[in-house]
N, C-alpha and C positions, 0 to 999 in steps of 0.2 A: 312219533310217539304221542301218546295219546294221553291226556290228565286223569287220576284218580277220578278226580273229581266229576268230569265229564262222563266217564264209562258209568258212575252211580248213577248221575241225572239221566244217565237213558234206561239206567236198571228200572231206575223209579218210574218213567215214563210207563216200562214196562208193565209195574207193575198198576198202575193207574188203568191201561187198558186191559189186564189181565182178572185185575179183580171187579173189573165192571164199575171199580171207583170214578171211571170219568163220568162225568153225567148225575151225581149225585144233586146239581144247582138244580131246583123245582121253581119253576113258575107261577103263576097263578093257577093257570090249566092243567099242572100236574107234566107239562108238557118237561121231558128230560133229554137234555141235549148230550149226545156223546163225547164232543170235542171239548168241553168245559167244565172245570175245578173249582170249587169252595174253596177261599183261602184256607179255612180251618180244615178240611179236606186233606188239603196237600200237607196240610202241618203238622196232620194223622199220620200220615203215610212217611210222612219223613221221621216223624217219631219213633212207629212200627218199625222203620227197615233203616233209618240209617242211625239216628242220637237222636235225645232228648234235649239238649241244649239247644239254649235262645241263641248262641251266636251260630250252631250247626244249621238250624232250620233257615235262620237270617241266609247260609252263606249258600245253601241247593239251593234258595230260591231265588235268590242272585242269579248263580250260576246257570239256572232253565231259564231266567227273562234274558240274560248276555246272551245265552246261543239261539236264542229263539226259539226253543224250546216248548215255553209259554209266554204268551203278551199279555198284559192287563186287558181285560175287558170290559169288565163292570167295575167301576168306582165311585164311593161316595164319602164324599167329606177329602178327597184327594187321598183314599187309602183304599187301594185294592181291596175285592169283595169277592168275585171270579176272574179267573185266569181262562184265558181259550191255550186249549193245546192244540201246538203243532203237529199230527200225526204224519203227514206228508215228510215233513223235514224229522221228524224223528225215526220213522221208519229209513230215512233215505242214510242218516247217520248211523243207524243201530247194523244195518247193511255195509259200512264203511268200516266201524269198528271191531264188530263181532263175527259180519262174515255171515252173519244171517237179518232173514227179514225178523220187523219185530210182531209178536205173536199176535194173531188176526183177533178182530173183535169178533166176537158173536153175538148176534143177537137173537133176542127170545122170538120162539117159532111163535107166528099168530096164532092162537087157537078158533075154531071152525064152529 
């Protein structure tokens, strides 16, 4: 049996690479990485889709750094900034739990 809680954090996952929300962190170069989350990002997206409460947001984001989900990546001042997502290990759970892969990213066609 599988936790609420966890089947959400992969919904969310979901929906991170479903709405092209991963990759929102910009560089200098404009340069955007798919595999990586703004804190404020994920605290959109868990606002959006699961609650608005400070201890709700505190406790997915828990819940995605404990399964490796997501790792802190970028921090300053000892306070996370970006997260890197797991997509490898999230796809490989969302297949565990749901019985399907999770929905492919797409990216945008070059233009010629």
């Amino acid at each position: 049996m599988v936790s609420k809680a966890f089947k959400t954090c992969l919904l969310l996952i979901e929906k991170m690479v479903k709405h092209r929300i991963v990759g929102t962190v910009k560089q200098p170069r404009e340069i955007v990485f798919i595999n990586q989350i703004g804190k404020s990002d994920l605290e959109n997206l868990i606002i959006r889709y699961i609650g608005a409460d400070e201890r709700t947001i505190r406790k997915y984001t828990r819940v995605c750094v404990q399964q490796k989900l997501l790792t802190p990546h970028i921090t300053k001042n000892e306070e996370v900034k970006v997260y890197r997502v797991n997509l490898a290990r999230a796809d490989h759970e969302f297949r565990m739990v749901f019985g399907r892969p999770l929905k492919q990213l797409t990216l945008p066609e070059a233009k010629s």
